[in-house]
C-alpha positions in Angstrom: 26.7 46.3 55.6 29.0 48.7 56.5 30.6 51.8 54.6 34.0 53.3 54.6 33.1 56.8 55.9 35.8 58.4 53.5 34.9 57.4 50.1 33.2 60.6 48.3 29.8 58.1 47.8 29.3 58.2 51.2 30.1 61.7 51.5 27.7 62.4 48.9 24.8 60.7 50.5 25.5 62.0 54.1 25.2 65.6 52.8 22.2 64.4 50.7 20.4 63.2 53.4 21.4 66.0 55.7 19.7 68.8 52.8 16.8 66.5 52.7 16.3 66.8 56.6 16.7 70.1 56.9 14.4 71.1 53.8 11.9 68.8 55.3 11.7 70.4 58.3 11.8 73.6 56.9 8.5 72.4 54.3 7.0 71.3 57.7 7.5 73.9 60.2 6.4 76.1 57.1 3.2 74.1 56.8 2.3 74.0 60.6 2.7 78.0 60.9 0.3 78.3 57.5 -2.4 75.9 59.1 -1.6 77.8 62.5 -2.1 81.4 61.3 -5.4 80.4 59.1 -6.7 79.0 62.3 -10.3 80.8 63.4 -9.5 80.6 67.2 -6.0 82.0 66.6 -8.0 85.1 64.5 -10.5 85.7 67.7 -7.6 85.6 70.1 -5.5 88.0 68.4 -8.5 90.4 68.4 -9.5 89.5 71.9 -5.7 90.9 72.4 -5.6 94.0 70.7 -6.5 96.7 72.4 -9.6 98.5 72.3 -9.5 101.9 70.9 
């Protein structure tokens, strides 16, 4: 089935679908950096890096 690209409906949706991607890969990329920066090996490499006073 196809849709007539101008009709409002389909405008609708396209930009609905668009917001859901985006806010999807927001929620995501916001979950990987949570799960990255609780990480223990991330904690013992960032204190491996600081320096040593």
């Amino acid at each position: 089935m196809r849709f007539d690209s101008s009709t409002p409906i389909t405008r609708f949706f396209s930009f609905l679908v668009t917001v859901s991607a985006i806010i999807a890969f927001g929620f995501i990329a916001w979950k990987a950096f949570d799960v990255w920066s609780s990480d223990p090996a991330v904690e013992g490499i960032e204190q491996i890096l600081q320096p040593q006073k």
